[in-house]
PASEBA-1860 file (N, C-alpha, C; in nm, 3 decimals):
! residues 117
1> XXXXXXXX> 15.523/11.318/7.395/15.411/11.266/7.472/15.391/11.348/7.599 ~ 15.490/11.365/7.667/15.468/11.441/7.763/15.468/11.601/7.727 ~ 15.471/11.655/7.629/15.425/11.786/7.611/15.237/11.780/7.600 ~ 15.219/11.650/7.480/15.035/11.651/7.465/14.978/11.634/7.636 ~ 15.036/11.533/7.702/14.990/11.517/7.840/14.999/11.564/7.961 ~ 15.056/11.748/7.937/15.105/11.819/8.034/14.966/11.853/8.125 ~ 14.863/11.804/8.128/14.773/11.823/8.234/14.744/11.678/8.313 ~ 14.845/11.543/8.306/14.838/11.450/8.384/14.956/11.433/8.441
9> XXXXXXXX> 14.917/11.384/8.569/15.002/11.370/8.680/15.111/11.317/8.659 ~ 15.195/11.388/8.672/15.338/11.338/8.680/15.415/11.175/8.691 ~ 15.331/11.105/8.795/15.369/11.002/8.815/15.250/10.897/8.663 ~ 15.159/10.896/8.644/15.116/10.845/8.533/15.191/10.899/8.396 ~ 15.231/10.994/8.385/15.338/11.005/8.253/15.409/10.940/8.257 ~ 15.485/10.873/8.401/15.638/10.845/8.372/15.588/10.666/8.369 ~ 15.459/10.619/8.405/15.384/10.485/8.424/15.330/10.472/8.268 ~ 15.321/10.590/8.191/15.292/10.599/8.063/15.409/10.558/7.909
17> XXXXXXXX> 15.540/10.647/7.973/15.637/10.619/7.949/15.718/10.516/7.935 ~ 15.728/10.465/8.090/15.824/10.327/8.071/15.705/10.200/8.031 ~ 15.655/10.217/8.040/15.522/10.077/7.934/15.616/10.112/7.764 ~ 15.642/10.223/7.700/15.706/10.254/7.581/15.589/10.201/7.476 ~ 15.631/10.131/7.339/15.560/10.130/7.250/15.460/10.014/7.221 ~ 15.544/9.919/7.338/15.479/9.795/7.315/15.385/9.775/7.384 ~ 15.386/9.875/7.442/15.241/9.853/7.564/15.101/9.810/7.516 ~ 15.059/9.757/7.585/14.899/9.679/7.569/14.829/9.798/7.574
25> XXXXXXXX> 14.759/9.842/7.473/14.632/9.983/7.447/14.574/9.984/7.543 ~ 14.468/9.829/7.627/14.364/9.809/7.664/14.414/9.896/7.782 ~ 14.555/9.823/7.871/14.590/9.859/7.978/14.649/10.016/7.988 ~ 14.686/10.081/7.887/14.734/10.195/7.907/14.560/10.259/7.904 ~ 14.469/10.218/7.848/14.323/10.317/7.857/14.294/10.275/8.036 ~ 14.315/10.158/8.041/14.271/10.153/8.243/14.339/10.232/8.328 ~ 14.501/10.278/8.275/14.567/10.358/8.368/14.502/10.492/8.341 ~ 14.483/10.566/8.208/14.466/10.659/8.197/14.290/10.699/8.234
33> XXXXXXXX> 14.205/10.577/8.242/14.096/10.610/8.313/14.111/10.601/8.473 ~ 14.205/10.568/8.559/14.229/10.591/8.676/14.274/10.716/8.734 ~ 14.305/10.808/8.593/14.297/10.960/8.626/14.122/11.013/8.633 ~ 14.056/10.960/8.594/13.920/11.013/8.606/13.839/11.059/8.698 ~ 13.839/11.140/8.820/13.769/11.148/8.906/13.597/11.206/8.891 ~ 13.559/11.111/8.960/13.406/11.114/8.991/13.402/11.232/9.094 ~ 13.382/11.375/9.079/13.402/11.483/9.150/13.309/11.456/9.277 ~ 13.209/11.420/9.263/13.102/11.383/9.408/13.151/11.299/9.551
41> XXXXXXXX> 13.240/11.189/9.476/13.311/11.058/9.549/13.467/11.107/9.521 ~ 13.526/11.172/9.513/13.645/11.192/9.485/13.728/11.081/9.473 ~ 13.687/10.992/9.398/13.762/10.828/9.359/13.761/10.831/9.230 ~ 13.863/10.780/9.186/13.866/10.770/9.038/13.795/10.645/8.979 ~ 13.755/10.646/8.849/13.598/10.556/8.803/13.639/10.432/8.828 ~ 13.829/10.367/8.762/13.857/10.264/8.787/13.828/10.167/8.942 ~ 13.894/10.244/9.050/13.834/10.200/9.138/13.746/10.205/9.180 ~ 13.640/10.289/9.166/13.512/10.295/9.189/13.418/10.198/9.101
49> XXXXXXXX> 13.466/10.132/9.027/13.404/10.008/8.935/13.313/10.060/8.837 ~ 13.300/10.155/8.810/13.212/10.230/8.709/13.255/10.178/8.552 ~ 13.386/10.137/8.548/13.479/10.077/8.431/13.448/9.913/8.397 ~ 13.297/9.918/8.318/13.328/9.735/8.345/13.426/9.679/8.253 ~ 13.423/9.718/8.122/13.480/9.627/8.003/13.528/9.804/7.914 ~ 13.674/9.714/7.853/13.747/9.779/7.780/13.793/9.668/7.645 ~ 13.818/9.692/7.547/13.806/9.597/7.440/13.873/9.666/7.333 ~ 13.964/9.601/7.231/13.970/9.654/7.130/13.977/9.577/6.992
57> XXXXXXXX> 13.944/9.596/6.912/13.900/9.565/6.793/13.970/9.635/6.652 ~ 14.061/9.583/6.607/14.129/9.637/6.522/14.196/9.779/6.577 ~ 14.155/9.919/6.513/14.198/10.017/6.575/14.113/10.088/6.631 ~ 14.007/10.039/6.687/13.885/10.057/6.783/13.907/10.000/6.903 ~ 13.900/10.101/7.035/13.912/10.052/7.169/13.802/10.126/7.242 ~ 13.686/10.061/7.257/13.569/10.022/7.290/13.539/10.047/7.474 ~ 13.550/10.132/7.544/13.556/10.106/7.725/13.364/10.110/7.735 ~ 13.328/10.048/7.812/13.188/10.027/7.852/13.192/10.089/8.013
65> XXXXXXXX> 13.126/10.183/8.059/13.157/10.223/8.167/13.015/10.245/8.223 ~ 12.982/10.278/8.335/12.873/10.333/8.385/12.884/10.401/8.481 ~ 12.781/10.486/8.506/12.757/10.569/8.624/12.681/10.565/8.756 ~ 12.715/10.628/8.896/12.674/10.555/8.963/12.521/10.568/9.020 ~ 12.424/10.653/8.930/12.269/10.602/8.929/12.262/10.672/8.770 ~ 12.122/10.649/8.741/12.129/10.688/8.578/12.086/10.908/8.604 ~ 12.082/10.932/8.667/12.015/11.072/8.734/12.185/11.128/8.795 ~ 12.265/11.073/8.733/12.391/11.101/8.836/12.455/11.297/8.754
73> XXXXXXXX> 12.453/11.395/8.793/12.476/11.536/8.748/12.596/11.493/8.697 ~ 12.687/11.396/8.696/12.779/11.428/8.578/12.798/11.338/8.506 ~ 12.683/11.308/8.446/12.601/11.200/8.331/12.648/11.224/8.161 ~ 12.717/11.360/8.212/12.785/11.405/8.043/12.924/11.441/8.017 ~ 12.958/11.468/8.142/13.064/11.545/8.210/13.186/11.400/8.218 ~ 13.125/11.312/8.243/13.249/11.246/8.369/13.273/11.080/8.222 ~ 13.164/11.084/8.119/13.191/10.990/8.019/13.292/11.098/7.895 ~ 13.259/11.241/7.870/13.319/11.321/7.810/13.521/11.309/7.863
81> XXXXXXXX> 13.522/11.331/8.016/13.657/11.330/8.059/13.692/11.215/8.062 ~ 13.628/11.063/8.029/13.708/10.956/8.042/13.790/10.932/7.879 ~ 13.628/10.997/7.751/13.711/10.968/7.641/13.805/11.045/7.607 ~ 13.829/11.161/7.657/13.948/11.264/7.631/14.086/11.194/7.718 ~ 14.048/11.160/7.809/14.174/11.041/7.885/14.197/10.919/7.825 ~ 14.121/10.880/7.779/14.152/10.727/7.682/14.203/10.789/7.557 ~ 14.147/10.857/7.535/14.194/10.891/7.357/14.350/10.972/7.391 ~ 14.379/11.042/7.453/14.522/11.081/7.516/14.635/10.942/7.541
89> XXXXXXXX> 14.590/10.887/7.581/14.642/10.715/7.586/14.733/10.665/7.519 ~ 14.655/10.656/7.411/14.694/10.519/7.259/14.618/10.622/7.115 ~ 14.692/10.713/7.117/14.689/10.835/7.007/14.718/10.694/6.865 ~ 14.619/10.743/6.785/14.620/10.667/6.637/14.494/10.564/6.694 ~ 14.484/10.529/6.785/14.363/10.462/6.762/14.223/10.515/6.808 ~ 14.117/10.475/6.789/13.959/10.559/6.782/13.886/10.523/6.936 ~ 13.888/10.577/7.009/13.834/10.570/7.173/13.635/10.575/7.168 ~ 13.600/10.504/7.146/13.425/10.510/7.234/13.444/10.462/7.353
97> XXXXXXXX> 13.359/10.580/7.398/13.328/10.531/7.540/13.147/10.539/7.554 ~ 13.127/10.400/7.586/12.956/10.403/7.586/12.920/10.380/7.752 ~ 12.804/10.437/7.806/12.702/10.432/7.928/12.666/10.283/7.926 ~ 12.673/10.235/7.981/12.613/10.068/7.994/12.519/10.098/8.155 ~ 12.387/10.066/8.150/12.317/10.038/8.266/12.330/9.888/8.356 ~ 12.337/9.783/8.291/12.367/9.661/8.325/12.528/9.531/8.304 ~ 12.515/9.584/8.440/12.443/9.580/8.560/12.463/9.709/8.641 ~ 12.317/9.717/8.749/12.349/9.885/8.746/12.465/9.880/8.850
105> XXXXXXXX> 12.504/9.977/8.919/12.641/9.981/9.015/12.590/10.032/9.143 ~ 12.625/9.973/9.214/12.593/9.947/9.377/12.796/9.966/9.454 ~ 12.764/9.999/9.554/12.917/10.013/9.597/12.962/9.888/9.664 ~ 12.948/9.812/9.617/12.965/9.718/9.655/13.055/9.667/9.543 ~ 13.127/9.748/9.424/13.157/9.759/9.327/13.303/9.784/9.287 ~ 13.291/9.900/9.490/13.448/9.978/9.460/13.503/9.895/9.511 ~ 13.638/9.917/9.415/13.792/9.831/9.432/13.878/9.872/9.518 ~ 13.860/9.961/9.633/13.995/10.040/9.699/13.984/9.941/9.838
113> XXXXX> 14.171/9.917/9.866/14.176/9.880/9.977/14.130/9.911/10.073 ~ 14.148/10.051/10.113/14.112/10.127/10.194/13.975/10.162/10.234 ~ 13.836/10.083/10.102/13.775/10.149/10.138/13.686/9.934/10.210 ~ 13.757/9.892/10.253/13.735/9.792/10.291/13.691/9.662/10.200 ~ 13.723/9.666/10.097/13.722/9.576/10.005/13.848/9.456/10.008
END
């Protein structure tokens, strides 16, 4: 695992790791979408709330995400790097990741302590 995931951070491998086999899919796709950075906002999507719903369905795990206007330049870019991070995840099962507009996202959205939430 950690040879396929030699381009994630050190400390999420080893958060990848000790979860082991029994780990919950849904929650290992939320950690591994908290590597996702939104290059404009330099926050990753999870906290930035762009992540509404993650779901799985047999061996289908389903994340519904959005972006933060529909005109946003990495409208192809930043749903492309979340399913290559989810599908890195929970290997054997099938990752969509779909654009959801509603509800649209306002920052009033992001989750970071720091950013006064």
């Amino acid at each position: 695992m950690v040879g396929q995931d030699s381009n994630r951070s050190p400390v999420t491998i080893r958060k990848l790791l000790a979860k082991g086999e029994n780990a919950d899919p849904i929650e290992l796709v939320r950690e591994a979408l908290s590597d996702v950075l939104d290059p404009e906002l330099g926050m990753d999507i999870v906290s930035l709330g762009l992540v509404y719903d993650i779901t799985r369905f047999n061996n289908q795990i389903t994340v519904d995400m959005t972006l933060t206007t529909p005109g946003c330049p990495v409208a192809e870019s930043l749903p492309r790097s979340a399913q290559e991070e989810a599908s890195k995840s929970v290997p054997g099962l099938d990752v969509e990741v779909r654009v959801v507009w509603d509800p649209p996202w306002d920052p009033s959205m992001i989750n970071r302590p720091d950013y006064g939430r």
